[in-house]
C-alpha positions as CSV (number, residue, x, y, z in Angstrom):
1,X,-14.1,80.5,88.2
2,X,-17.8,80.1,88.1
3,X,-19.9,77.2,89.3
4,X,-22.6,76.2,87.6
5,X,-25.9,76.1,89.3
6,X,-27.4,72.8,89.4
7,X,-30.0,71.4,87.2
8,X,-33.9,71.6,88.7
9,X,-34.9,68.3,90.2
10,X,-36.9,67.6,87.1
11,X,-33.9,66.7,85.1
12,X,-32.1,64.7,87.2
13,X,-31.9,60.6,87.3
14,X,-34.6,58.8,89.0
15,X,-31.4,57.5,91.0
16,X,-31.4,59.3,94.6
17,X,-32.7,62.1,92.9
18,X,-33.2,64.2,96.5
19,X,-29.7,63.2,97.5
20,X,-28.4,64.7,93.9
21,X,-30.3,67.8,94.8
22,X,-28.9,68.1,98.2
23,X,-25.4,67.3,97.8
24,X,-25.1,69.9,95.1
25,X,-26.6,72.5,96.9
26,X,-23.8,72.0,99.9
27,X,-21.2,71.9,96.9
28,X,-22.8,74.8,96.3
29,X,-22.5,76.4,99.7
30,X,-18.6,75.0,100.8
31,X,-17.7,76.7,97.5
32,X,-19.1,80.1,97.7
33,X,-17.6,80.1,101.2
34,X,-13.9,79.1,99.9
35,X,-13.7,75.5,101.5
36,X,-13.2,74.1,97.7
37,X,-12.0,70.9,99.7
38,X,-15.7,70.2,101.1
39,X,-17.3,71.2,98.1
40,X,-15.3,69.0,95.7
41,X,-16.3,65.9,98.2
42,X,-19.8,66.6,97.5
43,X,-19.6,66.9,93.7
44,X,-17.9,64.0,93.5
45,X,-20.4,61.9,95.2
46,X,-22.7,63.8,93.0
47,X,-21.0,62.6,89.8
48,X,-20.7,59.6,91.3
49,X,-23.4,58.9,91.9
50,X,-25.2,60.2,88.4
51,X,-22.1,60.0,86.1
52,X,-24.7,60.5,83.1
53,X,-25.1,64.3,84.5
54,X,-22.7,66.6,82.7
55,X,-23.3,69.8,84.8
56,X,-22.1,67.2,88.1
57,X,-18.6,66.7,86.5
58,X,-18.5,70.0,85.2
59,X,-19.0,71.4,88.8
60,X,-16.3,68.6,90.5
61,X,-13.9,70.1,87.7
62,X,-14.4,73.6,89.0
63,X,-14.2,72.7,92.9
64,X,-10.6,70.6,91.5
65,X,-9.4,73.4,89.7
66,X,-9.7,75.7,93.0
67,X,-7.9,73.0,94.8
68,X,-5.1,73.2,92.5
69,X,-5.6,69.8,91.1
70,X,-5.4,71.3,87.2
71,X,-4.8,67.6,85.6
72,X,-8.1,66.0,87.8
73,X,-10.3,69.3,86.4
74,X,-9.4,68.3,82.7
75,X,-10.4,64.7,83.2
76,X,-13.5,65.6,85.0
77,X,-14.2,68.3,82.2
78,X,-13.8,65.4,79.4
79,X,-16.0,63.4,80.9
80,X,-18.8,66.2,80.7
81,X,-18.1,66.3,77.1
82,X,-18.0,63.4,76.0
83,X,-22.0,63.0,78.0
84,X,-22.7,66.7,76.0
85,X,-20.1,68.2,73.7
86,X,-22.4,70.8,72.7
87,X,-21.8,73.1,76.1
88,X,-20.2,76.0,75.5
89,X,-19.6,77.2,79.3
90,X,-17.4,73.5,79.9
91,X,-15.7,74.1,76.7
92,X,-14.5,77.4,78.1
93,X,-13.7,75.8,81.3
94,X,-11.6,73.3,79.6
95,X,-9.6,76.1,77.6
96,X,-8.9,78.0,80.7
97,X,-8.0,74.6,82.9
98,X,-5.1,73.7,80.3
99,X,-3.8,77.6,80.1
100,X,-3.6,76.9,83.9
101,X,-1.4,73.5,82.4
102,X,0.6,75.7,79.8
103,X,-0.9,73.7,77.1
104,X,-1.9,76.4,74.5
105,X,-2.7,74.6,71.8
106,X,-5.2,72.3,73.5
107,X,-6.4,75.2,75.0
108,X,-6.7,77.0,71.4
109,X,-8.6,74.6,70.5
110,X,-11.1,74.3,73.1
111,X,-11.8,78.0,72.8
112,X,-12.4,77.3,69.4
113,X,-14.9,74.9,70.4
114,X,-16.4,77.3,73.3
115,X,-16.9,80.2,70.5
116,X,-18.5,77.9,67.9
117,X,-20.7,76.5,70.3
118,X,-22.5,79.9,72.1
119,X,-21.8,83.2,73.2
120,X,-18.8,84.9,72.7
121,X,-19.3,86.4,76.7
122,X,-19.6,82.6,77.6
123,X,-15.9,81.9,76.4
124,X,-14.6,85.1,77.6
125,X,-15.7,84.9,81.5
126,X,-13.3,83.0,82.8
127,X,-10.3,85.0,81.2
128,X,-12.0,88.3,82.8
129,X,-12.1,86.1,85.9
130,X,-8.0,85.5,85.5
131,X,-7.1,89.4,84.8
132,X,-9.1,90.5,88.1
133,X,-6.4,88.6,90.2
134,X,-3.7,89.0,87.7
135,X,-3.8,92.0,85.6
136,X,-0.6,91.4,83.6
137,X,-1.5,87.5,82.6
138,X,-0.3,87.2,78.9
139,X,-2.8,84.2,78.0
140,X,-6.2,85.8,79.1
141,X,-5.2,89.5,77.6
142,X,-4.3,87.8,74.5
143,X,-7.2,85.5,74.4
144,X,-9.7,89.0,75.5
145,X,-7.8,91.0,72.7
146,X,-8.1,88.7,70.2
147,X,-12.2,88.4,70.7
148,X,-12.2,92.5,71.0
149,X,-10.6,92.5,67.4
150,X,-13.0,90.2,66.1
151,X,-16.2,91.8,67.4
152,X,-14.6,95.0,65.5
153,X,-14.0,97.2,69.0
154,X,-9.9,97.2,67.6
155,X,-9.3,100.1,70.2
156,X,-10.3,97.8,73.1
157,X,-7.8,95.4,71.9
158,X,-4.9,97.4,71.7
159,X,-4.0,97.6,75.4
160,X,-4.9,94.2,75.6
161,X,-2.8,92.9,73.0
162,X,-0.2,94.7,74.6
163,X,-0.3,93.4,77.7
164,X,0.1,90.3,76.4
165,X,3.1,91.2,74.2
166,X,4.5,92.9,77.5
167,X,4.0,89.8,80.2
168,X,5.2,87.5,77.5
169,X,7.9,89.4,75.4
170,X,9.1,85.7,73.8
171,X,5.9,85.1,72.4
172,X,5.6,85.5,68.6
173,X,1.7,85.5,68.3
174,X,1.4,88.5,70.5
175,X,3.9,90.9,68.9
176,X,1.9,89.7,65.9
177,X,-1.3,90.4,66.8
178,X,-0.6,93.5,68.5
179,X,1.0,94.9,64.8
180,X,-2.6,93.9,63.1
181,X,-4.3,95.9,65.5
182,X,-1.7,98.8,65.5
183,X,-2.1,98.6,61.5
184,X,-5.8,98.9,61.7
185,X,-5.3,101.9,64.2
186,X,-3.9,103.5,61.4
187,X,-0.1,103.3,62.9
188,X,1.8,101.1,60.4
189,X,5.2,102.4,61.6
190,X,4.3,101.0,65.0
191,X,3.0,97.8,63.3
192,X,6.0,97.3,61.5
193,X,7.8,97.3,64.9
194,X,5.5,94.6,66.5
195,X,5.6,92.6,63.1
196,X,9.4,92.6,63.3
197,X,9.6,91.6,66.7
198,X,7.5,88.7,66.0
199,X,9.6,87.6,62.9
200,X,13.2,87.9,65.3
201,X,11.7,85.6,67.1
202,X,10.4,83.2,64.5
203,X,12.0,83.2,61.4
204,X,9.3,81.2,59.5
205,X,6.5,83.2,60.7
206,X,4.7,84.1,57.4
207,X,1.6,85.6,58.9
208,X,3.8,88.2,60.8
209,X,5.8,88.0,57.4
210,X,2.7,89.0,55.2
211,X,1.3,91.6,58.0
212,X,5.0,93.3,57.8
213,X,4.3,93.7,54.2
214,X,1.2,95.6,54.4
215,X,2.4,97.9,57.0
216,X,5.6,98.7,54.8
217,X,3.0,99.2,52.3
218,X,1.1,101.3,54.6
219,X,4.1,103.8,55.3
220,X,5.1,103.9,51.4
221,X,7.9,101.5,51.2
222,X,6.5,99.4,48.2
223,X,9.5,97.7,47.7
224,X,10.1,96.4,51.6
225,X,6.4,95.2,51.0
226,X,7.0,93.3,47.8
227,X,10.6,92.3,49.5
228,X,8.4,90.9,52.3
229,X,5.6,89.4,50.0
230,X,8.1,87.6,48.5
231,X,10.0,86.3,51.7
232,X,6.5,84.9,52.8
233,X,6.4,82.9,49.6
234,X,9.7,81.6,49.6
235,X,8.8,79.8,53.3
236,X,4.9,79.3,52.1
237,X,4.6,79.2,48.3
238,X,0.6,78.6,48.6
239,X,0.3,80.9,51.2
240,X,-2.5,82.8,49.0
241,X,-3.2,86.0,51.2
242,X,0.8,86.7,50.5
243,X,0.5,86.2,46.5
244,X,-2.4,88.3,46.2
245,X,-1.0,91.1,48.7
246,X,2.2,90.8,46.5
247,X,0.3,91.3,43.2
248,X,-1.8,93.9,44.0
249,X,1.9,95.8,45.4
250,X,3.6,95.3,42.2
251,X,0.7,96.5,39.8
252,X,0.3,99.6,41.9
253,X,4.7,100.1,42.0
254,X,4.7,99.2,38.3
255,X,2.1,98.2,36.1
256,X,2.2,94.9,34.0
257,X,2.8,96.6,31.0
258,X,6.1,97.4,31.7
259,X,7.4,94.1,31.1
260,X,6.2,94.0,27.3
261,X,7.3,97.3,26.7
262,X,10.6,96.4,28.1
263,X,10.5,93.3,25.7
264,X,9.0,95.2,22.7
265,X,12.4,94.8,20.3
266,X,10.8,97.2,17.5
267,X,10.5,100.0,19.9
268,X,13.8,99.3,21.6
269,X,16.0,99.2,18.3
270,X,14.1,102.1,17.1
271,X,15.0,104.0,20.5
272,X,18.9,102.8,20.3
273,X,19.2,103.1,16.7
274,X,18.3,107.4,17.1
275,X,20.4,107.9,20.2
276,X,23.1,106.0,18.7
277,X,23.0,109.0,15.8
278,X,22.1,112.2,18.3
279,X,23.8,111.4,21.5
280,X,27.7,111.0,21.1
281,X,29.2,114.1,23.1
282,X,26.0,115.6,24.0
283,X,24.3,116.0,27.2
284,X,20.8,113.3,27.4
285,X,18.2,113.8,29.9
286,X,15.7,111.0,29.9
287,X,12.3,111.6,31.4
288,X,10.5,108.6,32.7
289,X,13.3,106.5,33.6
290,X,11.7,103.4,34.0
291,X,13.8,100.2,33.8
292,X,16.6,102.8,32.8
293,X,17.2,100.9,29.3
294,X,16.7,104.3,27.6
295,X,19.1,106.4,30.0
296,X,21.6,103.2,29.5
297,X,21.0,103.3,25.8
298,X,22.6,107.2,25.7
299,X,25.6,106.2,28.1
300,X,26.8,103.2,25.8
301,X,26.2,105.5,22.7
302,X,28.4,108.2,24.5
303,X,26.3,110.8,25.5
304,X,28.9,112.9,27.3
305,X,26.3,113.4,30.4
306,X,23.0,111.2,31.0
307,X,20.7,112.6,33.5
308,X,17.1,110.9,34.0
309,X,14.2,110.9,36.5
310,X,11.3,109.3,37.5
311,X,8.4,110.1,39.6
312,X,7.6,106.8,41.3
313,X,10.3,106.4,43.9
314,X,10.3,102.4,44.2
315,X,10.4,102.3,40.2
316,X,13.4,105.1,40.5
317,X,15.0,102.4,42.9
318,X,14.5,99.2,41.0
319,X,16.3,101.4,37.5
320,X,19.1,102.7,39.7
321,X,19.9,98.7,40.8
322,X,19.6,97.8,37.1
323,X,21.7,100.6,36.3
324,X,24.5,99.7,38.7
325,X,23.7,96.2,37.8
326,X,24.5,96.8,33.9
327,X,28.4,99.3,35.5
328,X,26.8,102.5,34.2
329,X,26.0,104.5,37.8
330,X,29.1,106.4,37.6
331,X,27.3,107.7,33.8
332,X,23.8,108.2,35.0
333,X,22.5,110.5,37.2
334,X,19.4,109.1,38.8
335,X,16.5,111.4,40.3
336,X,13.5,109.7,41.7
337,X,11.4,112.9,41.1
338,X,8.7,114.5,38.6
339,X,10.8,116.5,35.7
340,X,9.5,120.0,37.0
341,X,11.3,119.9,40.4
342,X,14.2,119.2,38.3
343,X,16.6,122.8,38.4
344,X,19.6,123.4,36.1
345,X,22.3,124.4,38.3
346,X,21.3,121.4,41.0
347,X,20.0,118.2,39.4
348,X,21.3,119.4,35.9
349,X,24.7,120.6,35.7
350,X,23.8,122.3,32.4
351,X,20.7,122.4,30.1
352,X,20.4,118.8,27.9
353,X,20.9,118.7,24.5
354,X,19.1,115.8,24.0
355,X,15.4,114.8,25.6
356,X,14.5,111.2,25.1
357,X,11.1,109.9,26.9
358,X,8.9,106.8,26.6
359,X,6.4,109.2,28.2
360,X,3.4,108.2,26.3
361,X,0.0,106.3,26.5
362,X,-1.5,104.4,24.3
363,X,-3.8,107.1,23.4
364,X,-0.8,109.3,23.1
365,X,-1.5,111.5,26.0
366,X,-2.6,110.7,29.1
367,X,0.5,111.2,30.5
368,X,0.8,114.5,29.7
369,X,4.2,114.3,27.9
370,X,3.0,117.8,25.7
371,X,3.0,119.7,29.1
372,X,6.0,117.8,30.2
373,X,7.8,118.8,27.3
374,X,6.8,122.2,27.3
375,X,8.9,122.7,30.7
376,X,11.2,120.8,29.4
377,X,12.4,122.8,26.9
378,X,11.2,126.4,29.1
379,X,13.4,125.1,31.9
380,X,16.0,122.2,31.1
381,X,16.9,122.2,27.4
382,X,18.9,123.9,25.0
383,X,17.3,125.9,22.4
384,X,18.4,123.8,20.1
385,X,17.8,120.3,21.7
386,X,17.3,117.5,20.1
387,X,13.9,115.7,20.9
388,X,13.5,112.1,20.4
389,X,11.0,111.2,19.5
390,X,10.5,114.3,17.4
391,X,6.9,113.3,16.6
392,X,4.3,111.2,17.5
393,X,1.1,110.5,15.6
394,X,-2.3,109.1,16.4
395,X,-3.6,106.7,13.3
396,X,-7.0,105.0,13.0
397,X,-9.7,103.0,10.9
398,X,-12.9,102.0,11.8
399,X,-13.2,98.4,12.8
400,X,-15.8,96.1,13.2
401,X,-16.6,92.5,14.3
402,X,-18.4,90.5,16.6
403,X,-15.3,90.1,18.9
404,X,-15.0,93.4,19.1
405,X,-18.8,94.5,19.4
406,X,-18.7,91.9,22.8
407,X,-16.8,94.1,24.4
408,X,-18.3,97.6,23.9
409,X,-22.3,97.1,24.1
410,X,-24.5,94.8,26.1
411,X,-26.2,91.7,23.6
412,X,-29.6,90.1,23.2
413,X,-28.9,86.5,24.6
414,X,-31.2,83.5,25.9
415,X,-34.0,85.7,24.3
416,X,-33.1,88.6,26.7
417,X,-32.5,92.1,25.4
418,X,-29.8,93.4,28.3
419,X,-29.5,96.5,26.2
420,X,-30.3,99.2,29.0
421,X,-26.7,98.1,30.6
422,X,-25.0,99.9,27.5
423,X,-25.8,103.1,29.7
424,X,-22.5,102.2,31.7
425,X,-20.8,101.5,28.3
426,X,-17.1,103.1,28.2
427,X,-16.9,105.5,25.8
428,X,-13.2,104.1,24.7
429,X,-11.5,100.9,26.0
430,X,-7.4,99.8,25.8
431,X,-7.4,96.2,24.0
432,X,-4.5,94.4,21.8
433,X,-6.4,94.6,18.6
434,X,-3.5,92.0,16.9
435,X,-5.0,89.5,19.8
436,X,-8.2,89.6,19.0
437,X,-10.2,89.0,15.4
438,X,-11.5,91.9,14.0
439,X,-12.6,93.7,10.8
440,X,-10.9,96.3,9.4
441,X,-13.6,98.9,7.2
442,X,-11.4,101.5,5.7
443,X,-7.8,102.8,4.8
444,X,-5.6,104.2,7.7
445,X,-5.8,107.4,8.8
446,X,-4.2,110.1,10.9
447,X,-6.5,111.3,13.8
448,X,-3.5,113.8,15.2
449,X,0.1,114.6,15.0
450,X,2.1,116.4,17.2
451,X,5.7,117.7,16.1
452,X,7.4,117.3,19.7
453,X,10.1,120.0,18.7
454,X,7.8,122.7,19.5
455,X,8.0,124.7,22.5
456,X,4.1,124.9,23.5
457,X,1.3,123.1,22.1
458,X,-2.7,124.1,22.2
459,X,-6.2,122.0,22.4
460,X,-7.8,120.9,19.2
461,X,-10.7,119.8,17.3
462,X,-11.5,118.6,13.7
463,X,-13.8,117.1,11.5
464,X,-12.7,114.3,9.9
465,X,-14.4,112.4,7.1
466,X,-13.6,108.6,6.0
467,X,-14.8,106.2,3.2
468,X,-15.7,102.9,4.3
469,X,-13.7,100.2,2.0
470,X,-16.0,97.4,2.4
471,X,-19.1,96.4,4.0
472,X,-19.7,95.4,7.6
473,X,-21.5,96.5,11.0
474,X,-18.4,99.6,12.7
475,X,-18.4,99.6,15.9
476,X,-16.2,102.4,16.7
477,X,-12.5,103.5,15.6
478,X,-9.4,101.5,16.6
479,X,-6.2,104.4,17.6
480,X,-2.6,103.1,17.2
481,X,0.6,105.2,18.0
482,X,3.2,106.2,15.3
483,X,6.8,107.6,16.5
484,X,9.2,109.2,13.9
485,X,12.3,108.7,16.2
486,X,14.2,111.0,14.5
487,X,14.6,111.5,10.4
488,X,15.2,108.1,9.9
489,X,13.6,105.8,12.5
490,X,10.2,105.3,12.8
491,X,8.1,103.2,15.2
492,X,4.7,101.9,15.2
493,X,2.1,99.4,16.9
494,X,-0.4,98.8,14.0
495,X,-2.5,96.3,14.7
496,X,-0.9,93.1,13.1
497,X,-0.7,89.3,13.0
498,X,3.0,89.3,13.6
499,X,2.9,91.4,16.7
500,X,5.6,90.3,19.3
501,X,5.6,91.8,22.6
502,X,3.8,95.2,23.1
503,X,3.2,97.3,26.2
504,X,1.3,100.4,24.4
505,X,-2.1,98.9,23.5
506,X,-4.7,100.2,21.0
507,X,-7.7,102.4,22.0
508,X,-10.7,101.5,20.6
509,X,-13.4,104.3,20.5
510,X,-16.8,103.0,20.4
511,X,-20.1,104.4,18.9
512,X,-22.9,105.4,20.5
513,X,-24.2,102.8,18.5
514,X,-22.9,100.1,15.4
515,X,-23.5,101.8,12.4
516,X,-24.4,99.7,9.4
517,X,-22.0,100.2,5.9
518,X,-21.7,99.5,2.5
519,X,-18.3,99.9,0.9
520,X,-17.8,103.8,-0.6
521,X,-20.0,105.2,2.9
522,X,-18.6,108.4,4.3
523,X,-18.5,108.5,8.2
524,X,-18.0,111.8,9.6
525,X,-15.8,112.0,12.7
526,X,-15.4,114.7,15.5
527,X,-11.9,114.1,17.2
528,X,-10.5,116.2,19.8
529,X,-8.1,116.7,22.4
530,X,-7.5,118.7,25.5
531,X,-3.2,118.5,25.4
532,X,-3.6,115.4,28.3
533,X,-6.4,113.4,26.6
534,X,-8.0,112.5,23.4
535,X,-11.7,111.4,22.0
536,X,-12.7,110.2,19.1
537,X,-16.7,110.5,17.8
538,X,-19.5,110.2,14.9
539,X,-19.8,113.6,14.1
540,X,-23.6,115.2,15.0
């Protein structure tokens, strides 16, 4: 440890103020040559003597400390605080007086104190000090690691921080803080180590708990992460860093909209009710697995064979536990992979006669389910094969209201025109039109339809022209999807009233600009698609 040089005479008591002067500067002397005995003699008749000087019990502290006498040091140290807690240097010599005393979390605190109060070199010294004679201490390489991390140098504080994991192998914090580091290196498989190491050795450890979760994240196991996320908040329920680390997991492994879609009763009945009449006897492959509800729809109808598959690997996982949940894994043949690395003769034990999919957006598709099925029936289905659905439709109208027009251009307000924003305007947006008050100006219409039993499909574009039914300010068109399940069983999400759950929204396509109408108006429309997308426009 360092001792502090003493004060100039000018700042000392008028009390002996020569004496002061000299005594410390033979502190000074005994200490820099070692005899810590002499030199704490002469501090303490220095503090003594001016026990309003905090630098004089600062300095006995030091000379104790060398002597060994660790619990005298922390009085002395006190007392300088309590004259002038605003010191950062005898903050920092309190904090590395109690590590001496094994008590960490006075210690903790005291470097709290040290680095809130000056220099982040001034709290560090002593610990430097401690690793020149003892390399391998845990305390001061965790303490030096900790303040590399936070000054941003991470791989400074990787050796560091494991050292300290090393020298102290029972110590949660440092297995811990070692995986942060490790996980900001950009090695989440070694973080995940360090994070469960800290976690066998304290159970309730949600930090190392939440941190585990993002390095599962980190190496692609979703759902270890949101398993983790979840443990986290089971021991901490308000622990917010876990919620919003498990929120953001589950949106990116499945979307919200899965859940109303897996509660939408219209489009589930219509799904059951057509593979209840196609599938009996027949081979079903489902693409797009999801939940599995359609690929366990087929088995309890009595499709002969139900294969399925699904691109997102911890969505693939969470259908086969529902599957096995619900007795039907022995039916179902679950592949967690995109349909075109599917092969007949290894996936498929024969071509299907029967292709069911949920595989579409709610602007019909974005999720490239004409492509999909183009394979599909090149690669994995009879010629004959059933499709279900065996169509699916695009409708519109044009729709206005102020509800509406909020969220597709930029308003005058508080006598501001923030117009010029419309520049970033998107050119369609996904709402739940039956949510939100609108104005309907014309009679249905179909914008496309597709007749999913063809083998390939090509781009289009067409003019379309529409009569306006009643007056009123359009802002754009509002796009619904229409399945004919088969010849008898159609589905549809029209905006309506009565809607119940719903996980395909409506598209809304806006105008360049609202276009003022009177009932009997023709708009002329441009709509187009590209087989994976579609637009709708005012014609030129």
């Amino acid at each position: 440890m360092s001792v502090l040089s003493p004060p100039s005479v000018a700042a000392l008591p008028t009390t002996a103020p020569y004496m002061i002067a000299e005594l410390t500067r033979q502190g000074l002397e005994h200490h820099a040559a070692g005899d810590y005995r002499a030199s704490s003699q002469a501090f303490r008749i220095v503090a003594e003597t001016a026990p309003g000087l905090p630098l004089a019990w600062n300095n006995l502290a030091l000379a104790l400390s060398a002597l060994g006498e660790a619990d005298a040091a922390v009085t002395a140290l006190r007392t300088s605080l309590s004259l002038d807690p605003d010191q950062a240097q005898i903050w920092t010599s309190l904090a590395a007086t109690l590590m001496q005393l094994e008590r960490r979390e006075e210690a903790e605190a005291a470097w709290t104190e040290a680095s809130a109060r000056g220099d982040d070199d001034a709290a560090a010294w002593p610990f430097r000090a401690i690793l020149a004679g003892d390399p391998e201490n845990g305390a001061a390489n965790a303490y030096l690691g900790r303040l590399a991390f936070a000054r941003g140098d991470v791989r400074a504080a990787e050796p560091l921080l494991r050292r300290a994991a090393e020298s102290e192998p029972l110590e949660a914090e440092h297995h811990n803080n070692l995986g942060v580091v490790l996980n900001a290196l950009g090695e989440p498989a070694a973080a995940r180590l360090a994070f469960e190491r800290a976690i066998a050795l304290r159970g309730d450890f949600v930090q190392a708990i939440n941190n585990l979760g993002a390095a599962l994240e980190a190496i692609g196991d979703e759902v270890g992460a949101v398993t983790a996320y979840r443990r986290a908040l089971a021991i901490d329920p308000g622990y917010v860093e876990a919620r919003d680390n498990l929120d953001l997991a589950c949106a990116k492994a499945a979307p919200a909209w899965h859940f109303p879609m897996m509660a939408d009763a219209a489009r589930n009945d219509a799904y059951d009710q057509a593979l209840r009449r196609v599938a009996p006897g027949r081979r079903v492959l489902d693409i797009g697995t999801g939940s599995g509800l359609l690929s366990m729809m087929a088995a309890r109808a009595g499709a002969s064979e139900v294969a399925t598959c699904e691109a997102v690997p911890q969505i693939a996982e969470a259908a086969r536990r529902v599957i096995a949940a619900n007795g039907l894994s022995d039916r179902i043949a679950l592949h967690a992979r995109h349909s075109d690395q599917l092969e007949v003769g290894r996936e498929l034990a024969a071509r299907a006669e029967v292709l069911v999919t949920e595989t579409f957006s709610s602007g019909v598709l974005s999720e490239s389910v004409l492509v999909t099925l183009e394979h599909a029936r090149r690669h994995l289905l009879t010629p004959d094969a059933a499709v279900i659905p065996r169509r699916a439709e695009a409708h519109g109208y044009l729709v206005a209201g102020e509800a509406i027009e909020a969220h597709l251009f930029a308003p005058r307000h508080a006598g501001f025109d923030l117009s010029p924003f419309d520049l970033f305007a998107p050119s369609k947006v996904g709402l739940h039109l039956d949510r939100l008050r609108h104005e309907v100006l014309s009679d249905d219409f179909e914008i496309f339809a597709f007749d999913l039993t063809q083998t390939s499909f090509t781009a289009e574009r067409r003019a379309l022209t529409v009569t306006a039914t009643r007056p009123g300010r359009c802002v754009g068109v509002a796009q619904w999807l229409r399945l004919d399940l088969d010849a008898e069983t159609t589905y549809e999400n029209r905006p309506t009233a009565e809607a119940g759950a719903n996980g395909w929204m409506h598209v809304l396509y806006r105008f360049a600009a609202p276009v003022e109408l009177k009932a009997g108006d023709e708009v002329r429309l441009l709509a187009s698609h590209n087989r994976t997308a579609m637009t709708v426009a005012l014609a030129q």
